[in-house]
Structures are given as structure tokens and as C-alpha cells.
C-alpha positions as CSV (number, residue, x, y, z in Angstrom):
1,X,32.4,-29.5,48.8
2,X,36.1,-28.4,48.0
3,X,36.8,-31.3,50.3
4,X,34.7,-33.7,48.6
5,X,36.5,-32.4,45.0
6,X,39.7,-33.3,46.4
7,X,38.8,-37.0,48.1
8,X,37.4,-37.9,44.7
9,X,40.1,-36.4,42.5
10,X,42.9,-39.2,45.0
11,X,40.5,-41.8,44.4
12,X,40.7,-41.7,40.6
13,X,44.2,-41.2,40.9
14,X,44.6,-44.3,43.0
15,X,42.5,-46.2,41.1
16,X,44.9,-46.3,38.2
17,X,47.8,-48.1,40.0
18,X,45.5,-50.2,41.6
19,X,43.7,-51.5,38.4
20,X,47.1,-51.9,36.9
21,X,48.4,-53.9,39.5
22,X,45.4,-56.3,39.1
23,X,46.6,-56.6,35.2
24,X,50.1,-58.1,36.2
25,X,49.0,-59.4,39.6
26,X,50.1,-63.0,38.6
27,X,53.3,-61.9,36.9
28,X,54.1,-59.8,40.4
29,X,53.7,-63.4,42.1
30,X,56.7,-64.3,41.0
31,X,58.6,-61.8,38.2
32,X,61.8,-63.4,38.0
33,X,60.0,-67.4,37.8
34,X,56.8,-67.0,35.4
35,X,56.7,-65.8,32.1
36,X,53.5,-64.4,30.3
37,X,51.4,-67.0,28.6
38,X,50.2,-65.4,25.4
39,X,54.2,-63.8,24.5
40,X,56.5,-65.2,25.7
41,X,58.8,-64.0,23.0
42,X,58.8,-61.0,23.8
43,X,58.8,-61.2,27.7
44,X,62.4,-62.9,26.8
45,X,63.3,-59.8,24.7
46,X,62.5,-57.2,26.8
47,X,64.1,-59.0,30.1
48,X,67.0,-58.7,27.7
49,X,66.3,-54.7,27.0
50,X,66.6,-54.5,31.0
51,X,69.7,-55.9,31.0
52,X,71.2,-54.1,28.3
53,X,69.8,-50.7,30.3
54,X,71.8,-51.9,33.2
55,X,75.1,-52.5,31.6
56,X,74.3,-48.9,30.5
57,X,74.4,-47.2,33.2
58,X,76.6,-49.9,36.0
59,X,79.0,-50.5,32.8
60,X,79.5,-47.5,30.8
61,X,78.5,-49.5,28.3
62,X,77.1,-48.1,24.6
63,X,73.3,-47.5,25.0
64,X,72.8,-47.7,20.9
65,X,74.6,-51.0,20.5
66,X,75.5,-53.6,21.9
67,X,77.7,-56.6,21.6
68,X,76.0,-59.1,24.9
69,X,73.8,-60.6,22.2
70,X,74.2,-62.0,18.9
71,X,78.0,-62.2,18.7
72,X,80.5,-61.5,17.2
73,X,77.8,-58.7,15.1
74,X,76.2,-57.4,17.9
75,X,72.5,-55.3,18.1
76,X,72.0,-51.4,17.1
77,X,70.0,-51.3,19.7
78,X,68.7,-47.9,18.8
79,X,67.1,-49.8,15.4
80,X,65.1,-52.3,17.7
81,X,62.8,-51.0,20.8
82,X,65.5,-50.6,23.4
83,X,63.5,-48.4,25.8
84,X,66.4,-46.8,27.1
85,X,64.1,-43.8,28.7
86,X,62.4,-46.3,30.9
87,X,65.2,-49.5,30.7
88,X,67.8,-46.7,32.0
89,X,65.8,-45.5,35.0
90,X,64.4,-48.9,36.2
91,X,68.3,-50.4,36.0
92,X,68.6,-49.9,39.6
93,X,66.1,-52.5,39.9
94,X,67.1,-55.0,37.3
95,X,70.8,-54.3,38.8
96,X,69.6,-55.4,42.6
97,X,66.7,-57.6,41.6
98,X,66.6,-58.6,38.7
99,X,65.3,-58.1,35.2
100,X,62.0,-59.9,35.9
101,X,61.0,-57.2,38.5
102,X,61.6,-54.0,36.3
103,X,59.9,-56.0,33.8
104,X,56.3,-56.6,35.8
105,X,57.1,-52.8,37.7
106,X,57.4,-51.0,34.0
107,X,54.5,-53.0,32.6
108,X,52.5,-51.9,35.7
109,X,53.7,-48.0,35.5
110,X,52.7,-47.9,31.6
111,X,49.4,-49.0,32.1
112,X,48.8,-46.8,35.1
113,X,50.8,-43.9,33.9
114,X,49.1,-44.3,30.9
115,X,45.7,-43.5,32.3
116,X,47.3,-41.0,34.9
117,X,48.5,-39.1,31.6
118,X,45.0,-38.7,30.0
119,X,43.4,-38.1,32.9
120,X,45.3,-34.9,33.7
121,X,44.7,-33.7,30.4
122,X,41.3,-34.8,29.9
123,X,40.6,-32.7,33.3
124,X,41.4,-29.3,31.2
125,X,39.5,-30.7,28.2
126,X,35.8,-31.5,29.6
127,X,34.6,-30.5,33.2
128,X,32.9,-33.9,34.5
129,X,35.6,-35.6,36.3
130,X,33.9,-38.7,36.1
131,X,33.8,-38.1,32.2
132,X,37.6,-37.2,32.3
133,X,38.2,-40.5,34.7
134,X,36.2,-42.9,32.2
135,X,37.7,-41.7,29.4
136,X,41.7,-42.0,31.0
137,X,40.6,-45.6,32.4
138,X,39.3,-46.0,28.6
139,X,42.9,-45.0,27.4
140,X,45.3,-46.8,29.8
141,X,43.1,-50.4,30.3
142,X,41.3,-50.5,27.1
143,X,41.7,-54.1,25.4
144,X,44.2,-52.7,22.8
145,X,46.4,-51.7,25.7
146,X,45.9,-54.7,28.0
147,X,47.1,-57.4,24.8
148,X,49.9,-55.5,24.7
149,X,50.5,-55.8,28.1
150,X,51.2,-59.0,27.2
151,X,55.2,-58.3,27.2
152,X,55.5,-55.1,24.9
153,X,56.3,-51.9,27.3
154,X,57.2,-49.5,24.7
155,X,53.1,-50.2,23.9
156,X,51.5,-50.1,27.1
157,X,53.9,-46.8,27.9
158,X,52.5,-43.9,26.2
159,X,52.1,-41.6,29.3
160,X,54.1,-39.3,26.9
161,X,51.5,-38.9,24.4
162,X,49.1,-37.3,26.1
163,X,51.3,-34.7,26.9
164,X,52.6,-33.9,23.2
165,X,49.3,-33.6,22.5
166,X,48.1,-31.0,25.1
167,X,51.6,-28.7,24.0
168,X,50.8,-29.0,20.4
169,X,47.1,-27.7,21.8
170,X,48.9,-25.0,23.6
171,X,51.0,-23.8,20.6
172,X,47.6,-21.4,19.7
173,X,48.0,-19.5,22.5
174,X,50.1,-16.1,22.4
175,X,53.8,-16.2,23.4
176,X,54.0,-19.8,23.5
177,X,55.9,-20.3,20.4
178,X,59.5,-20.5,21.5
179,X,58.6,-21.7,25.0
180,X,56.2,-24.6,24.1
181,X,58.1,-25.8,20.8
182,X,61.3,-26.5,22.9
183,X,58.6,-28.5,25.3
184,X,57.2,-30.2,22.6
185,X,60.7,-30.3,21.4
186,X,61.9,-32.3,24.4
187,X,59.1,-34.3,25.1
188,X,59.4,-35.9,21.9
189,X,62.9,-36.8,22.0
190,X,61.6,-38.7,25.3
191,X,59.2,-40.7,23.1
192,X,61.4,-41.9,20.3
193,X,63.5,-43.2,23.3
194,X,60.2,-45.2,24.8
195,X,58.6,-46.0,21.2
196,X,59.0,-44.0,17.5
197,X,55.9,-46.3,16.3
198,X,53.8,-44.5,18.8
199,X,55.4,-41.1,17.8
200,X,54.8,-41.5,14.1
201,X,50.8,-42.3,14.6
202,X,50.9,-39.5,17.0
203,X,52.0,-37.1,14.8
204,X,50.0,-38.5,11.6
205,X,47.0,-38.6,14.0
206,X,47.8,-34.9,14.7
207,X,48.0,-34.1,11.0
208,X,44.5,-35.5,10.3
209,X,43.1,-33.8,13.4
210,X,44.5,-30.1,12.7
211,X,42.8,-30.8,8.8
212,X,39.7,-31.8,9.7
213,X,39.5,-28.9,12.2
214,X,41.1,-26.5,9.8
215,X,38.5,-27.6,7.2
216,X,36.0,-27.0,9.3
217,X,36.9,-24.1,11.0
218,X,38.8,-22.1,8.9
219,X,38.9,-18.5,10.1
220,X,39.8,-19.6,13.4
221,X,42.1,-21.9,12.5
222,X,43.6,-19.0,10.0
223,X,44.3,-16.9,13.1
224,X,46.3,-19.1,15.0
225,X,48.1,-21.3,12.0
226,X,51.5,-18.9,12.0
227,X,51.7,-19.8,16.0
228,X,51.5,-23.6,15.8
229,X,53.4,-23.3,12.4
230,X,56.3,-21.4,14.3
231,X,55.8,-23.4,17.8
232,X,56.3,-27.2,15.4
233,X,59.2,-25.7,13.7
234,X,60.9,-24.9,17.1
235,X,60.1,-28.5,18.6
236,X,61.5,-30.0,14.9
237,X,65.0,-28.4,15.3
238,X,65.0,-28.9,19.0
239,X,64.0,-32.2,19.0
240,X,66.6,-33.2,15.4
241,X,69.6,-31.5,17.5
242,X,69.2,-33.8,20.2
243,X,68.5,-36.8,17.7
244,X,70.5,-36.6,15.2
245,X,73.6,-38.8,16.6
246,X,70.7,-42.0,18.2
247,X,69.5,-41.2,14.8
248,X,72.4,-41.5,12.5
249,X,72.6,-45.0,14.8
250,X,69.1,-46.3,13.9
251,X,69.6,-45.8,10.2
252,X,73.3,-45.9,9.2
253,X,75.1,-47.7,12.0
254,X,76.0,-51.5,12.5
255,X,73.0,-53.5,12.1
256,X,70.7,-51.5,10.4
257,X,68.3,-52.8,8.8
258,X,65.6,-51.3,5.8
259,X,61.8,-52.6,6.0
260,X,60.4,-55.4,7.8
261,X,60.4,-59.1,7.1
262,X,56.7,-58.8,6.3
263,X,54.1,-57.5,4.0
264,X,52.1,-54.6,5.1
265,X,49.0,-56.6,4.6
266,X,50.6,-59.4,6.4
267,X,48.9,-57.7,10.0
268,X,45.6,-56.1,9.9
269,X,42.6,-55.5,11.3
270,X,39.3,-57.4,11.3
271,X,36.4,-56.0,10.4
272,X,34.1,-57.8,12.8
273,X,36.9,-57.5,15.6
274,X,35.5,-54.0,16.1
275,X,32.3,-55.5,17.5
276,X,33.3,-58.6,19.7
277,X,35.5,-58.7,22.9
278,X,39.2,-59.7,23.5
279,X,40.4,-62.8,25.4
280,X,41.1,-60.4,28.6
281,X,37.9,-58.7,28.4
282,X,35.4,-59.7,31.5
283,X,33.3,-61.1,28.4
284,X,35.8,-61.9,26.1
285,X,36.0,-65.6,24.2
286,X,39.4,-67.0,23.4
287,X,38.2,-68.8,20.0
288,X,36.1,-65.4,18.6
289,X,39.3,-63.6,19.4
290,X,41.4,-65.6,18.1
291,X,39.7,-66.1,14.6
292,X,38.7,-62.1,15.0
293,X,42.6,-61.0,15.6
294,X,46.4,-61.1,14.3
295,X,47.4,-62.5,17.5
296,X,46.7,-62.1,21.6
297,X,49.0,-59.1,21.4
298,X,47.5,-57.3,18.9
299,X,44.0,-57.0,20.0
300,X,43.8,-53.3,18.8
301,X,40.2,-52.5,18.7
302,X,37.4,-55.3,20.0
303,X,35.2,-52.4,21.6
304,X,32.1,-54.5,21.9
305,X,28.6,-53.7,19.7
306,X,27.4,-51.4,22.9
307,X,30.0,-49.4,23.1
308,X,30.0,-48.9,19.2
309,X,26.3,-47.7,19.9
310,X,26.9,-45.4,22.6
311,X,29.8,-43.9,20.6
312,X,27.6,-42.8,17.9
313,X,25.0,-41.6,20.7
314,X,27.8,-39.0,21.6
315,X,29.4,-38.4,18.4
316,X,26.1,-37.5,17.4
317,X,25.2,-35.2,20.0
318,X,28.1,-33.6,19.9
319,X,28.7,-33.5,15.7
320,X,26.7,-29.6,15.6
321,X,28.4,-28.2,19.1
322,X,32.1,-29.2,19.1
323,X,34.1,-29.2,16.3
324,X,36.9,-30.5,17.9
325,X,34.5,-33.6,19.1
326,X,34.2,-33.8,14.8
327,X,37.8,-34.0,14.4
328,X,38.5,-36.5,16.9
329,X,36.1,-38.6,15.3
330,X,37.3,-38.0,12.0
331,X,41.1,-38.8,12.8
332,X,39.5,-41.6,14.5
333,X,37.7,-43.2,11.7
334,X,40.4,-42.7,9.5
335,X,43.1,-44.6,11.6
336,X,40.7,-47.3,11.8
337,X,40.4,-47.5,7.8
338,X,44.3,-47.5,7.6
339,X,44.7,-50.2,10.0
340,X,42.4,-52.6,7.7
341,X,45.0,-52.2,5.2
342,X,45.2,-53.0,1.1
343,X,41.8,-55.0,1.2
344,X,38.9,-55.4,3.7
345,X,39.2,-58.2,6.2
346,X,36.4,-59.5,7.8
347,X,35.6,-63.0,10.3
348,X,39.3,-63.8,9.2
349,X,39.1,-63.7,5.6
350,X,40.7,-61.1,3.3
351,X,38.3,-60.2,0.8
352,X,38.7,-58.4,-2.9
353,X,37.4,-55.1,-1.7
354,X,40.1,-52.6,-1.9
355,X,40.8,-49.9,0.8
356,X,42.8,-46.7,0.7
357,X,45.9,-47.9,2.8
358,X,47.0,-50.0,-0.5
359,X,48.0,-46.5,-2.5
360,X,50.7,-45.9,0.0
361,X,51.7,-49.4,1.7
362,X,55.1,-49.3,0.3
363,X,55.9,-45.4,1.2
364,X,58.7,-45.1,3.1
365,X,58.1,-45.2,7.1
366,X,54.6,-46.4,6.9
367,X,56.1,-49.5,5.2
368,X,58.2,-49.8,8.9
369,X,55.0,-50.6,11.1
370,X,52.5,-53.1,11.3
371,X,49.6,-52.1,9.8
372,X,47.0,-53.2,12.7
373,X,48.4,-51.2,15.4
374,X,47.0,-47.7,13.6
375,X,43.6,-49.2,15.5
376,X,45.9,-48.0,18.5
377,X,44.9,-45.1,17.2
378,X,41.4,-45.7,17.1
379,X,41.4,-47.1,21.0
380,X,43.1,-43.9,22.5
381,X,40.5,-41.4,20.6
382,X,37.5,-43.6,21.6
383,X,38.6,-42.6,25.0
384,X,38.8,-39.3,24.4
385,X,35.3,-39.5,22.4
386,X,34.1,-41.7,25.9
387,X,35.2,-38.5,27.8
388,X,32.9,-36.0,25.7
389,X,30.0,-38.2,25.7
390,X,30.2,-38.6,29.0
391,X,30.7,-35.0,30.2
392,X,27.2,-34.6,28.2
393,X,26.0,-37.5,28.8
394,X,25.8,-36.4,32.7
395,X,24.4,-33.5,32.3
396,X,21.2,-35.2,31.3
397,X,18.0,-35.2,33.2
398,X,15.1,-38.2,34.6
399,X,14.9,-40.5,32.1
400,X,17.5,-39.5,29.7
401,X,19.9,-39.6,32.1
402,X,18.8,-43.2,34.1
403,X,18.9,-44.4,29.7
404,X,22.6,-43.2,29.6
405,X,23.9,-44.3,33.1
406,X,22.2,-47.9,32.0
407,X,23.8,-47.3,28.7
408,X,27.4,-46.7,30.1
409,X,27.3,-50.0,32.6
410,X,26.3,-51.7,29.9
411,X,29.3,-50.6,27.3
412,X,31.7,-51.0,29.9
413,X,31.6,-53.8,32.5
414,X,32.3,-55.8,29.5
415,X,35.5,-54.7,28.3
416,X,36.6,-54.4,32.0
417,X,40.2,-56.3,32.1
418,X,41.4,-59.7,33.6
419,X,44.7,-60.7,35.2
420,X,46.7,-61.5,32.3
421,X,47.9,-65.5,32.2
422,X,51.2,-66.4,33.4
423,X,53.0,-70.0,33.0
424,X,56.3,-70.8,35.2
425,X,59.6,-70.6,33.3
426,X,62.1,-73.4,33.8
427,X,64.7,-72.8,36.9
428,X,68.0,-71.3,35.9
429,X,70.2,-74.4,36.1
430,X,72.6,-73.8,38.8
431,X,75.5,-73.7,36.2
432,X,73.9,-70.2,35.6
433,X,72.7,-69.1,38.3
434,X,76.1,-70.1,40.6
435,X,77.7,-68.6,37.7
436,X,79.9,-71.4,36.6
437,X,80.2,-70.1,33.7
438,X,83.0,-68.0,34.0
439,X,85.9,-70.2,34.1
440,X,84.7,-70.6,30.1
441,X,84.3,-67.2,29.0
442,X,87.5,-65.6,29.3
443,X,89.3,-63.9,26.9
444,X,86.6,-62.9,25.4
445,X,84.6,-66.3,24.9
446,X,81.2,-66.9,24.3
447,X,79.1,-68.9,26.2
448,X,76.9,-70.8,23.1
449,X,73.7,-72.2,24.2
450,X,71.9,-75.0,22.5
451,X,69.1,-74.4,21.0
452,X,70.3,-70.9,19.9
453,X,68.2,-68.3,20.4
454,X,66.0,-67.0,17.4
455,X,62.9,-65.7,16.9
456,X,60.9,-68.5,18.0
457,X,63.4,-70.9,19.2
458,X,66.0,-71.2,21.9
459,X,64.1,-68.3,24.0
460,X,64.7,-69.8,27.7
461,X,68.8,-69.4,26.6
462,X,67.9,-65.8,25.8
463,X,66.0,-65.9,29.8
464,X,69.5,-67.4,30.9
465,X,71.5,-64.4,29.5
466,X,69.2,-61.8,30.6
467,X,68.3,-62.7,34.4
468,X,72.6,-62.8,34.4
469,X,72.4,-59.5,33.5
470,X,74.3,-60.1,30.0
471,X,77.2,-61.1,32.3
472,X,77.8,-63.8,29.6
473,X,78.0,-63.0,25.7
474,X,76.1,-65.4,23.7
475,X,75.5,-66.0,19.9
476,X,72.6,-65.1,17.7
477,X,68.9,-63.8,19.4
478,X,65.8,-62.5,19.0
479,X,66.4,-59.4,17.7
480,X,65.7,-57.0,14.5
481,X,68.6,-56.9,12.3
482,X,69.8,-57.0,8.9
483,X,69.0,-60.6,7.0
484,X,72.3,-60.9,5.7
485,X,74.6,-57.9,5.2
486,X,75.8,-56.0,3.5
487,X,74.0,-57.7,0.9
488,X,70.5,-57.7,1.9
489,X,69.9,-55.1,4.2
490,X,66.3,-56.3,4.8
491,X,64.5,-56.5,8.3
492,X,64.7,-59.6,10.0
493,X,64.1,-61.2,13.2
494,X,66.6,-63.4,13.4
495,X,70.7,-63.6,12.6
496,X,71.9,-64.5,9.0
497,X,71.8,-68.4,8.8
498,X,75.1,-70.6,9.8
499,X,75.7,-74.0,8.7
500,X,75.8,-75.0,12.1
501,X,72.3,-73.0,13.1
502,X,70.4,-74.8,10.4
503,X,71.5,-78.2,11.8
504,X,70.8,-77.5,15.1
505,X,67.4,-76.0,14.5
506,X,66.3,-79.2,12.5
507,X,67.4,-81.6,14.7
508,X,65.8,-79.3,17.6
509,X,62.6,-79.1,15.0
510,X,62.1,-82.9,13.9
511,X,64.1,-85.0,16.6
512,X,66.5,-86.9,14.1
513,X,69.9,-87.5,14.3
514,X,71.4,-86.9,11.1
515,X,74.5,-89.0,9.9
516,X,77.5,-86.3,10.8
517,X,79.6,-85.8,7.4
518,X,83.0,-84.6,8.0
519,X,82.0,-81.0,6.0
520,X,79.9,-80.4,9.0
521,X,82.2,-81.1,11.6
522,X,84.2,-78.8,9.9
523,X,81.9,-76.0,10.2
524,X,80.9,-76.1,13.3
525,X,84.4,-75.9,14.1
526,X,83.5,-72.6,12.2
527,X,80.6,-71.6,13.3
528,X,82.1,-72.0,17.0
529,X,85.3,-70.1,16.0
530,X,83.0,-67.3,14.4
531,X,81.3,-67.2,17.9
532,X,84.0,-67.4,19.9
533,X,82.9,-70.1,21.3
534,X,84.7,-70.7,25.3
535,X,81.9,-73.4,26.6
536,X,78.7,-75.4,24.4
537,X,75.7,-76.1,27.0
538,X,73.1,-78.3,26.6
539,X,69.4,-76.2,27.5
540,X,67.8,-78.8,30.1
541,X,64.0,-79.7,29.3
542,X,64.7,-78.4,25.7
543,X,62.1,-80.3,22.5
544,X,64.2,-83.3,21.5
545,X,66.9,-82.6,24.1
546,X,68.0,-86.4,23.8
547,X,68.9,-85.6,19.6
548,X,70.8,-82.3,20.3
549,X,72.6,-84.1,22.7
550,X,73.6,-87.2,20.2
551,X,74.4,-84.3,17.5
552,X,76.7,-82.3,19.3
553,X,78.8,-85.3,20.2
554,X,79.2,-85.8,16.7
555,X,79.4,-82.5,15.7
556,X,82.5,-82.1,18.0
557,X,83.8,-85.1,18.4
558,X,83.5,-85.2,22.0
559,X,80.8,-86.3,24.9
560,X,79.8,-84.0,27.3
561,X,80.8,-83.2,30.7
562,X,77.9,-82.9,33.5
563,X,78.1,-79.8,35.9
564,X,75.5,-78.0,37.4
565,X,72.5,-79.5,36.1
566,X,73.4,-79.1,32.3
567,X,75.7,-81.1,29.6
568,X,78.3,-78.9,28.3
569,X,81.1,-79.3,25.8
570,X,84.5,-77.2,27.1
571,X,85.8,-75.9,23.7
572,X,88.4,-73.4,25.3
573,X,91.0,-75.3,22.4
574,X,89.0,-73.5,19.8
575,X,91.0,-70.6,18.8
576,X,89.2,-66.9,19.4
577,X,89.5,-64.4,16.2
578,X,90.5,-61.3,16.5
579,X,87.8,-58.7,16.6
580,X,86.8,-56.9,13.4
């Protein structure tokens, strides 16, 4: 039997690798030549976060700034999600083979490790190990964590939490207090370098949970509240001594930023989302999903009307037993209300009804995330609420049990995850990729792609710099930073507006060639000397490629030379400013 235990405990463990694998399958085709489908954004901006965690550690470079990207400001790098706990690690890999494969291999460890996490502590929490593997498979492959997938690592990576969790569990037990707070201490200075959004609903989640249980349970609660008191306080100054320096970074260094460039009502969740299926779900429908959800990313709750049942089944029988079971569905509930925000959503309409989350939308923090992701919340306890109901669950008898075995197939198999879509990314031209380049970029030069890269433009020049390893410096980016400071410290996602930018972008946008006035030659002779601009190229296959070309000419007075597969405009004569 001990035997047995043991074969079945490697097969869960397997499992979770193997599932995840199946997730990313067609990204692990080809890492470095397809990009994902539904975010491509993204994909581009974290290929870049590999990159940047490469010249970390193989350059000596700064890991809280950097000055590859959006030249001559740079990125604090500690303000956007830089990943440098996992980018660090993995930049081996993006160093030898690229940024594309630490990419698709962290994506693939997050989800996996994810579940791994959960299930080791889910094994201490309920005896069943099918309950405890359900519930972990639940937590690391649910469809909240499999949109995210879709590009965003520091989501899909929270094999941390589950362990913050279990130490804060562990601060009630005697002589634990220095010991475990220095544990909790350190594991959450791990976190806030893998994701401080997932850390803050962590630790509000927390909050709500130790409430409701100390409401609840009050005379035990009483007897061990000086321990975990004492145990949080140790973790607090352990983990601020360690933090304070990234931290003075994030919030006071160049290129901070203050709030986001969106409303907190902007994201939130729909009502009716919490009954359908997401577009990677083995029953999921792209259009429901799509009217049903802020975006294929953000697919935070979509549990499926079955599995809503079944969850009230358990919660149920386990309301009068458990009062931890209570809690968790309490804290649950509650993150779920927050994440509908000011005023009730439902089948894509926001509705008059008002909800709690508009009495403290604009606290500080709170008014950092997007509102829908406190359903993340939601998903994870649902797999911890999956885990009790099951370790019931299977402890009934005949009927009851054949009812809740039918029950569980039939919550499940539909929320059961797909391969998530790829599309192939356009070849690095060989000027990039035989790194031609160079010649151009000395003495501090900038290579300036065209169209720049923003937000939602200009992202395969963003690819370019990133699979070189950030070899190159380049202009502008997808980034967060300030929208123009020091005036207006605002959030943004893109860098403050340039003459030449705003051109560019139009011409890219509508395809016509505007009549070149000499004001505008002059600043792009500017804007390029603001740059440091050693060589302009010409992105191959870009929208209205023909116009950009026609501009530029203009622009600067010049035509184009052809060299490995691009047009490119030498402006070495351009003089380079000193830096600031």
C-alpha cells in the first residue's frame, strides 16, 4: 500500500509539468519564431524583461533600471514587472538561446509550479490526495491562470503564494515567531521581485481570511493573535530591510510613475462571466467570452454553472464543521464583489447598481491594479474550496458518492485547458540578425526603428531588440512610465509624445503622405538628436510600409540605402548629446 501511496503521489506530480507543457506546446514548437495569438503585446515585453535579466547578470548591468529601451530616459524597471527573481535565473538560457525559450520555459514552470505549490500544501490541509491534486490542478490550470498564460509570467507564477500562506498558517504555533517571520519575511521579498499585484491581494485576501475566522472563532483566535501579531511584525521589518533600496527605486527613482492611465472601473468583472466558459476552456466559445470579459487575458473567473453548483454542494456541507472552509469562502466572495468594481456589470453592460469597491477606488494602492484581476483571487480559493469538497465529497457512500463522482466529471472536463494559439512572427531581417547594425551604433548611437515601438505599435522593432539581447539601444517602447515628467507624473504606457513620433504614427495609422514643412524637418533632426540616433531602419512588412518609406525621405532629406533586407537611413552626421 505504502508502495501504491508513493506511485500515485509521482504521478500527480508529473502530471503538472506534463499538463503545462500541453498549454505552451505550440509556442515550444518554435519559441524564438511564433508569438502568442491573443497578446502579443506582451509576449514582446516580456522577451524584452529576459533580455534586460541577461544584461543583468552577463553585463553587470543595473537590475532596477535600464537604459536599452526608450532612450535617452531609460525604464525603472523596478516600477514595471521586471521579474528579476525568475528573468535573473533563466538568463543562462536567454543568454545561449534566446529570449524566446526562457520565455515558453518560464510560462511552462509557472503554470506547473504553480499547481506543484498548492499541491504540497493542500496535502497538509485535507487528507484525500485526489482532493489535494484536484484542487492544485484547480489552482495552477484554472481558466484565470491559462489567459494569463497568454504572455504574462509574473501571473501564471505564483508558486510563491502558496507558501506565504502556509507560514502565515504556521505563525500559531509555539516558537515559531522569530523563525517563521524571517521565512515569511524572505519569501515575500521573493514575491515583490516575481509580482507585488499578487502580493498585495495576497495579503488583503489574508486580512479578510484571519477576520472572518477571528469573528467566528474568537477564543481561539484570542489565544494565538500575540503569535501571528509578533511572527507578521518580524517578516514586516525583515522583508522592509531587504526592500527598502528596490523600493526607494519603484517609487522615487527615474521614471516613476503615480497611478495608472485608466479608471478603476475601466477593467472589471462580468457578472454572467462567472457562469460561462473561457475561449481555452474544452467548452469555451470565443464570442460569449469575448462579450463576457475585458479581454483574452483577463479571463479571471468563467467557472462554468456546474461548477458554481457543486461549490455550494461543498461550501454547504462544510459551512457547520470547518470554520476555516467559512472563511475561505467568505474571503472568496468578497474578492469576487471587489473585482466587479463601482457598479454591477453584467452580459457587457455596466449597469446603475452601485457596489462596495466604489467607496475606496481612488485609495492609494488599490488605485494601482486593475480591478478584474481580484477574481484571481476568487479562482485560487475555489481551488482550495474544490479541495475540501472533495476530501468530503469522497468519503461518501453508494449513491451519494456515484452523485458526486458524476458531479465532479461533469464541473470539470469542461474547464479542462487547450493549447493556447500561436501565430509566426516575421523573420529577423538579416541586418539584425548578422548584426549589421553595429557599424551604426557607436559612440553611443541608437539604432531608431520605424514604426517606433509603443504600446500598440511598432512591437516586432521591440522583438528585434529583445531576441538581440538589448545589444542595440533603441528609442521609446512599451513600457510603464511617467506621461510626461516632471510635470505629469501619471502612469502611462507609452513615452511622452515627440513631434516626430506623432508623424510617424499617423502616417503608419492612415497611410498618407503628408506635405513635409520645413518645421518638421527640423524636428526630426531633433527628435533624432534627442535619440541619438546612429542608423533609421525601415521595419519590413510594416502597415503602410510604402508611406513611412516616402516620409522619411522627406523627413531627412535623403533616400535610403538597402542592406540586409531593410531600408535604412545612415544618420552618423547627426551630432550625439552629451548624457544628462
Amino acid at each position: 500500500m505504502q508502495a501504491e501511496g508513493k506511485f500515485r503521489e509521482w504521478w500527480a506530480w508529473l502530471s503538472f509539468p506534463v499538463l503545462a507543457v500541453l498549454v505552451m506546446i505550440r509556442l515550444w514548437a518554435d519559441p524564438a519564431g511564433r508569438v502568442l495569438s491573443h497578446n502579443d503585446d506582451d509576449h514582446g515585453f516580456f522577451l524584452f524583461v529576459m533580455a534586460h535579466g541577461e544584461r543583468v547578470l552577463f553585463h553587470g548591468e543595473n537590475p532596477f533600471f535600464t537604459d536599452r529601451l526608450n532612450v535617452p530616459d531609460g525604464v525603472n524597471m523596478m516600477a514595471n514587472t521586471s521579474i528579476l527573481a525568475l528573468s535573473v535565473p533563466v538568463a543562462p538560457v536567454t543568454h545561449f538561446l534566446g529570449a524566446g525559450v526562457s520565455l515558453v520555459l518560464l510560462l511552462t514552470l509557472g503554470l506547473a509550479g504553480t499547481a506543484a505549490a498548492w499541491y504540497w500544501v493542500l496535502r497538509r490541509l485535507v487528507t484525500s490526495p485526489v482532493a489535494a491534486w484536484l484542487g492544485a490542478l484547480w489552482c495552477g490550470f484554472c481558466p484565470a491562470m491559462v489567459s494569463h498564460a497568454n504572455g504574462h509570467i509574473n501571473f501564471v507564477s505564483q508558486f510563491v503564494v502558496p507558501f506565504i500562506v502556509w507560514q502565515v498558517l504556521r505563525l500559531r504555533e509555539p516558537g515559531r515567531v522569530v523563525r517563521g517571520g524571517v521565512l515569511l519575511g524572505l519569501l515575500i521579498v521573493l514575491q515583490v521581485f516575481v509580482n507585488e499585484e499578487v502580493l498585495l491581494f495576497t495579503a488583503l485576501t489574508l486580512g479578510v481570511f484571519v477576520i472572518a475566522y477571528a469573528l467566528m472563532a474568537w477564543p481561539e483566535a484570542r489565544e494565538v493573535a500575540g503569535r501571528v501579531a509578533a511572527g507578521i511584525g518580524v517578516a514586516a521589518v525583515t522583508a522592509g530591510v531587504l526592500l527598502i533600496y528596490p523600493l526607494w527605486w519603484q517609487f522615487s527613482g527615474p521614471g516613476h510613475y503615480e497611478g495608472q492611465p485608466f479608471t478603476p472601473d475601466e477593467y472589471v468583472t462580468d457578472l454572467l462571466s462567472l457562469g460561462a466558459y473561457a475561449r481555452q476552456s474544452l467548452a469555451g466559445n470565443s464570442y460569449i467570452a469575448g462579450v463576457l470579459s475585458v479581454s483574452e487575458t483577463e479571463e479571471n473567473t468563467f467557472f462554468g454553472l456546474p461548477l458554481l453548483v457543486l461549490l455550494v454542494i461543498g461550501v454547504r456541507m462544510a459551512w457547520r464543521r470547518s470554520v476555516a472552509a467559512r472563511s475561505v469562502a467568505i474571503a472568496a466572495l468578497l474578492m469576487l464583489l471587489v473585482s466587479m468594481g463601482p457598479h454591477l456589470r453584467a452580459s457587457g453592460i455596466t449597469t446603475t447598481v452601485p457596489l462596495p469597491f466604489g467607496l475606496f477606488s481612488h485609495l492609494p494602492v488599490i488605485n494601482l491594479v486593475s480591478v478584474t484581476r481580484f477574481a484571481m483571487v476568487t479562482a485560487t480559493l475555489v481551488g482550495v474550496l474544490l479541495a475540501l469538497t472533495v476530501d468530503r465529497g469522497v468519503r461518501l457512500t453508494g449513491r451519494a458518492r456515484l452523485w458526486f463522482l458524476a458531479g465532479l466529471v461533469v464541473a470539470l472536463v469542461p474547464v479542462l485547458p487547450k493549447p493556447l494559439p500561436t501565430i509566426p512572427a516575421t523573420p529577423l531581417p538579416r541586418f539584425i540578425a548578422a548584426e549589421m547594425w553595429r557599424p551604426y551604433v557607436t559612440g553611443d548611437r541608437t539604432v531608431v526603428p520605424v514604426p517606433l515601438p509603443e504600446v500598440t505599435t511598432g512591437r516586432e522593432a521591440m522583438r528585434w531588440a529583445a531576441l538581440s539581447n538589448l545589444e542595440f539601444r533603441v528609442p521609446r517602447g512599451y513600457f510603464m512610465g511617467p506621461r510626461n515628467a516632471p510635470s505629469d507624473l501619471t502612469g502611462s504606457w507609452n513615452a511622452p509624445h515627440r513631434p516626430t513620433s506623432v508623424l510617424l504614427w499617423k502616417v503608419r495609422e492612415y497611410g498618407q503622405i503628408p506635405s513635409v514643412t520645413p518645421r518638421e524637418r527640423a524636428d526630426a533632426v531633433a527628435d533624432l538628436t534627442f535619440w541619438r540616433a546612429g542608423v533609421v531602419v525601415l521595419v519590413p512588412g510594416s502597415r503602410n510600409v510604402d508611406a513611412l518609406g516616402v516620409t522619411l525621405t522627406q523627413l531627412l532629406g535623403r533616400g535610403p540605402q538597402q542592406a540586409g533586407g531593410v531600408l535604412l537611413w545612415d544618420v552618423r552626421d547627426l551630432p550625439v548629446p552629451p548624457r544628462g
